[in-house]
N, C-alpha and C positions, 0 to 999 in steps of 0.2 A: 367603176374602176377596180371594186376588189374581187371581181368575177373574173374580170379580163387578166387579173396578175397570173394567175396562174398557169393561162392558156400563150401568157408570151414569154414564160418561161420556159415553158415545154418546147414553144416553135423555136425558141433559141438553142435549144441542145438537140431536138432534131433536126433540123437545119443544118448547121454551123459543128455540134462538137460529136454528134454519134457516131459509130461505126458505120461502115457503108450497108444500104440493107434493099433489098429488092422490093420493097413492100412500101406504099405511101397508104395512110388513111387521114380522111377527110371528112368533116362533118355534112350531113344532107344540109340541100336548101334550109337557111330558117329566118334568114335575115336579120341575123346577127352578124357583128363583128367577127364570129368565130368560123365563119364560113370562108375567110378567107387561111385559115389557119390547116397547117397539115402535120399528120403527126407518125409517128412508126412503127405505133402498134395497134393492135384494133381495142376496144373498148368505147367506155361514153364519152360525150365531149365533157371537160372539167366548165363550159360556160352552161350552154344550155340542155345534155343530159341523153341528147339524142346518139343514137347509137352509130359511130364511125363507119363509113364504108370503105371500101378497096379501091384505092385510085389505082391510074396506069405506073405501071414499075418504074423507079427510077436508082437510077446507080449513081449516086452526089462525085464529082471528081474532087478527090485530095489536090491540096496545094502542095506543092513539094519546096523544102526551105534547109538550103544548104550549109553547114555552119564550118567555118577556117580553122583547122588548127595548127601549129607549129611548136616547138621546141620552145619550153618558156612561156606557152599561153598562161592568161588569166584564170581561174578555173572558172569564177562566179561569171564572168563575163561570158562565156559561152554557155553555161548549166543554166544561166536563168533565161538567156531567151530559148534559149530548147525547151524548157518547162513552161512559157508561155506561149510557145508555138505550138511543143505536144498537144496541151493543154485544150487549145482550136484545134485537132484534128491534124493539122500539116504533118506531112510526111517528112518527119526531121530528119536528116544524115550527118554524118563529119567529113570531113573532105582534110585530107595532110601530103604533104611531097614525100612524109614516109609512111612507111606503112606502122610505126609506134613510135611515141614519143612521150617526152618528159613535161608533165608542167612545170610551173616556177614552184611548186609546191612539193613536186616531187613525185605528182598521182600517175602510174605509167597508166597511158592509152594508145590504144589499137582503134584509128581513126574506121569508116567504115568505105572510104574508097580512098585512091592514091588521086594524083592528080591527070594520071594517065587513063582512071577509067569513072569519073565521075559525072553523074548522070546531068540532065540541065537543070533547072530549078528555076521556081517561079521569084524566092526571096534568098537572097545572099548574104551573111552576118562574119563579119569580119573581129574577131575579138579583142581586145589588148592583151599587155602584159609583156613582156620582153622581144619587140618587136625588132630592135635594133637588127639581127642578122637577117632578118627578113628583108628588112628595107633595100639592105645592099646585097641582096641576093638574087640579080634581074630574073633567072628562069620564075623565082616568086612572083616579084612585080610583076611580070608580062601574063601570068598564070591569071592572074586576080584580076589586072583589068579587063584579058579579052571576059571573063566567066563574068567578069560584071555587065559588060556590055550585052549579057544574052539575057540576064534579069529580069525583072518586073521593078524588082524593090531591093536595092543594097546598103545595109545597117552596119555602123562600125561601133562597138562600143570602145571608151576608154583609146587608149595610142592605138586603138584600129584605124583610128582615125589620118594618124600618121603613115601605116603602108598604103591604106588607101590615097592619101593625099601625093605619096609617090608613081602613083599612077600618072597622076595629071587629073583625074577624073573631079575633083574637087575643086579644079579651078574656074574664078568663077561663081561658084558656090557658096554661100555662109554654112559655117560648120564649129560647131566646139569638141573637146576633148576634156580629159583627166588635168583636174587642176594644174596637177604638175607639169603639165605639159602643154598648157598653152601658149607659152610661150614660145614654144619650140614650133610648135604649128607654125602661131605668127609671123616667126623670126625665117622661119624656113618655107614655109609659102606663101608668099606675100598677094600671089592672085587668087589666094582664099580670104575672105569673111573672117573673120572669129571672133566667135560670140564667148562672152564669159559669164554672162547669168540666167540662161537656158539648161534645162536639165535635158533637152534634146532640141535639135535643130533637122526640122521637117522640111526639105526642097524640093519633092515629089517624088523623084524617083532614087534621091540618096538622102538619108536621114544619119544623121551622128548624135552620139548620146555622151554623155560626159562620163563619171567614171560606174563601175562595180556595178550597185543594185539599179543604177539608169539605164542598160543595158535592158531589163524589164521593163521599164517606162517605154526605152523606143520601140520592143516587140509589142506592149499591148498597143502603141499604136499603129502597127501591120495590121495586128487585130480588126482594130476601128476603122483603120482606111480599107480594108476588103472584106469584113464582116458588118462591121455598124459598131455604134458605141455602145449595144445594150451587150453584144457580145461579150467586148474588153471588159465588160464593168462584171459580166458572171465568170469570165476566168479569174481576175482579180478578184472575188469574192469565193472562188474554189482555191487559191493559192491563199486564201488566208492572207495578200495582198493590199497596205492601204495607199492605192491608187488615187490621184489627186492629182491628175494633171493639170488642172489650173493655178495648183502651187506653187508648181515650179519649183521645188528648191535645187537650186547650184551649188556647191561646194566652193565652187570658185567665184561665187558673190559675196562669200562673206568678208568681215573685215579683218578677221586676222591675218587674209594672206600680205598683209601689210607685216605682219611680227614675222613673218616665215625668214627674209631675208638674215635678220638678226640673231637667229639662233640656230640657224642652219652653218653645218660645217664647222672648221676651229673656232676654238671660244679664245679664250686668252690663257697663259700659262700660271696667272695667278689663280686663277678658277679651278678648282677640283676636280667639283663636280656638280651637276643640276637635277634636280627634281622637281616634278612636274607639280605644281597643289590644284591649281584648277583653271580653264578656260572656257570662257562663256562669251555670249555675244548673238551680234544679228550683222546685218549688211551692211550695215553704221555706224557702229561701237566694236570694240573688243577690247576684252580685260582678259589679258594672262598674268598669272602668278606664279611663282618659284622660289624653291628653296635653293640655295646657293652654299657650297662650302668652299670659302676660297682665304687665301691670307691676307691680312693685311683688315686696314679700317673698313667699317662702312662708307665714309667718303671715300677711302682708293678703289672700293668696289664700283662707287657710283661713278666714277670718274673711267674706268674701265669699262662699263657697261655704256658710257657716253662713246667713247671713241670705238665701240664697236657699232653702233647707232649708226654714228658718222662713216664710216669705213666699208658697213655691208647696206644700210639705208639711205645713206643720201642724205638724211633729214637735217633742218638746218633746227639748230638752237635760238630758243627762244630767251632774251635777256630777262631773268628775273632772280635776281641775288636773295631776296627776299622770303622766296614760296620755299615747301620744304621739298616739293616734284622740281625735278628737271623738266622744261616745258620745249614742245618741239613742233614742228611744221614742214608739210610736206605737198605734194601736188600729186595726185592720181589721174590722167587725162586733164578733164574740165575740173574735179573735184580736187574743192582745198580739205585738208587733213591736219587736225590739230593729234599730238602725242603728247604722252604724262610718261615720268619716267621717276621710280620712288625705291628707295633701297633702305632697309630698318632690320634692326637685329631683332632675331627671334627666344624670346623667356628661354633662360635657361640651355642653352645652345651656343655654339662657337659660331652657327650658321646663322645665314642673312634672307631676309626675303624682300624680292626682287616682283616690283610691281610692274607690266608697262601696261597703258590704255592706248588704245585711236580713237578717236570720235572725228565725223563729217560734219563741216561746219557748215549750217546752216543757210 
């Protein structure tokens, strides 16, 4: 085994990531494993020593992997799977309806074809990020779905997932998106799937990825599905990459997007102001904490912080006159939800700190 590591290194970057080269070499007969191994330059073989010969010429074809841009993209959403595509050899492009445009960031880019002269492509990568004029822009819509339909492979990362989903092409299909926005998938295509605790969603020939650095999870899996896994696993390892697709993590599995409705948008007018102290958690719990500068007692604070509860979460109060938490209960789907809700003045300060918990009950 430790003979062999080196020589399936080498067939994985000549293979898969080298430049195109007119030249194969190949070990003599020896009956070894390494005989089926080729490489593309001459020298000894790294298993058994023997000196490479000159196979018949071959010219490897590049995959060619189209990537969408528009006014308002993601930046990371597009940049990483180009770096993971580069990375395999694919023949990256940009593809935009103009010829330069603004990210949501502000980075000007000079896409590399318009929409009028952009070549076909074997992989399609649709990006997020301020997709909204896109959506309701049909010459877009109709642009993306025919250029989908000539594909191999079409990847949305993040609300790509939403102009692709205005296609229609998703219907049908399971798919997830950017936390924030699953909802809106859901709500707004109903003959899609949506998955919320996938960090990408594989259907063969259309793959969605959730938000930002997942956008690289769904490229190294173009990687693996048309290279192999040992592939993905050496671009990940040259990106300095800790790939783990087994782990899956989702952003939108975890349990704070239970706190999100709560503190999202107006607060109350007794309320000043909020400062963040610390958020921790897993798919089962969450504990956020905050500083709070507002007027009034700690009980009108809690008592304000209740009726916001009640008003952006839905959650029903739990009777306990007794405890020093306000105690609370909720329903997720199938999943029952127990909530803590705790408000205590902090040393030395006018301000208050403002605890909530969820835990899933068992």
């Amino acid at each position: 085994m430790r003979n062999i590591l080196p020589c399936i290194l080498i067939l994985v970057y000549s293979t898969c990531f080298s430049q195109n080269t007119n030249e194969t070499f190949v070990c003599p007969p020896c009956g070894n494993e390494c005989d089926k191994l080729a490489f593309t330059k001459a020298g000894e073989c790294p298993q058994c020593q023997m000196q490479l010969e000159k196979k018949a010429s071959v010219v490897p074809i590049r995959k060619k992997a189209a990537i969408l841009l528009f006014p308002g993209v993601q930046i990371i959403d597009f940049t990483g799977p180009y770096e993971v595509l580069g990375q395999s050899n694919f023949d990256v492009f940009t593809v935009a309806e103009d010829s330069v445009l603004t990210t949501n960031m502000g980075m000007k880019i000079k896409p590399n074809y318009t929409f009028v002269n952009c070549p076909d492509a074997d992989v399609f990568i649709i990006p997020g990020g301020n997709v909204g004029p896109s959506r309701k822009d049909p010459k877009v819509v109709n642009w993306v779905r025919e250029y989908s339909k000539k594909t191999d492979i079409v990847m949305s990362v993040r609300t790509g997932a939403l102009l692709l989903a205005e296609t229609g092409l998703l219907n049908g299909q399971t798919a997830t998106t950017y936390y924030g926005a699953l909802s809106d998938l859901q709500k707004q295509f109903p003959q899609t799937k949506v998955v919320f605790n996938q960090r990408y969603v594989d259907n063969g020939k259309f793959i969605t990825t959730a938000g930002l650095t997942s956008g690289m999870d769904g490229a190294l899996r173009i990687v693996e599905k048309i290279y192999g896994k040992p592939s993905a696993q050496m671009v990940a390892l040259n990106l300095e990459y800790n790939w783990r697709p087994k782990d899956n993590y989702a952003r939108a599995s975890l349990a704070d997007k239970h706190l999100d409705e709560i503190f999202e948008g107006e607060g109350h007018p007794s309320i000043k102001s909020v400062n963040l102290l610390n958020t921790e958690g897993d798919t089962d719990k969450w504990l956020m904490e905050l500083e709070f500068a507002a007027s009034g007692s700690a009980e009108e604070l809690e008592k304000t912080m209740e009726n916001l509860v009640i008003q952006k979460a839905g959650w029903k109060k739990i009777q306990n006159p007794s405890a020093t938490r306000s105690k609370w209960s909720f329903v997720f789907g199938a999943e029952k939800w127990n909530g803590e809700l705790k408000v205590s003045p902090i040393a030395n300060s006018k301000n208050y700190k403002v605890s909530v918990e969820v835990f899933k009950m068992k």
